[in-house]
Structures are given as structure tokens and as C-alpha cells.
Steps between C-alpha positions, in 0.01 A plus 500: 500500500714856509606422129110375350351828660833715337432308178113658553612866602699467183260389238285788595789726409574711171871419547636237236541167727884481377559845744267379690727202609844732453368745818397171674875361430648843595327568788557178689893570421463849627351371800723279596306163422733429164819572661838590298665228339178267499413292225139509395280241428479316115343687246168218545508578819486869491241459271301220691548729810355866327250321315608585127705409235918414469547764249311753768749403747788533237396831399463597910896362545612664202344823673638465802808395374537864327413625780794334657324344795580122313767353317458212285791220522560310198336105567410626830220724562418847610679640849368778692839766438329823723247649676408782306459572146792682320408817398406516120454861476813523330462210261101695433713833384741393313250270289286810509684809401 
């Protein structure tokens, strides 16, 4: 039930679903709920669970996987790798100057 009346909240927003579902991601591994070192759930899954698309939920990993929060293993899946987000500002002005 939480997830159908998210899925509602959502639709009504302006925000593009795919960082719609990357805040979701990241905020249940900030608080706690997807803890370090946790493997998260099949790409279908993911997708079954949020209510969109696989390539929303690849673009959402690949996100959070900048951000350093998930790692990707090779054949295995995506592992929760921290807590917080790394901070990009650095990576922002040194693509930006």
C-alpha cells in the first residue's frame, strides 16, 4: 500500500520518474533500511516494485552509483557501498571551469 500511494505522490510530480526512483533508492540507504554491503533487488524487480520501466531503474543505479552510494559487481548485481553520497562538487568544477 506505502509503495501504490508513493507511486501516486510521484506521478503528480514535475520531477522525471528516473530521479524520482534514485531519491527513493538513496533515501532508504541513508536511512538505514538498505544497509552497507546489501545487494538490491533484480533490475525487474526494482522496476516491478517503483512502478516503471528497467531502463528507469538502470538510469537510477547508474546515478547512484556516481554518486558512490552503489557499486555494481560484474554477474552479480548492485551492493549498497555507503551511506551518503560522495561529494561531486569537485567532479562539477573541474568539468566546469
Amino acid at each position: 500500500m506505502f509503495l501504490a500511494e508513493q507511486r501516486k505522490e510521484h506521478n503528480m510530480s514535475t520531477e522525471p520518474r528516473w530521479w524520482q526512483v534514485t531519491t527513493h533508492i538513496g533515501s532508504c540507504i541513508i536511512t538505514g533500511e538498505y544497509e552497507v554491503g546489501a545487494k538490491l533487488g533484480k533490475l525487474q524487480e526494482l522496476a516491478d516494485e517503483h512502478g516503471c520501466g528497467v531502463s528507469t531503474i538502470q538510469r537510477a543505479l547508474s546515478t547512484l552509483e556516481y554518486l558512490g552510494m552503489i557499486e555494481s559487481r560484474q554477474g552479480s548485481g548492485y551492493y549498497v557501498t555507503a551511506r551518503y553520497p560522495r561529494d561531486v562538487r569537485e567532479d562539477w568544477n573541474a568539468e566546469n571551469c
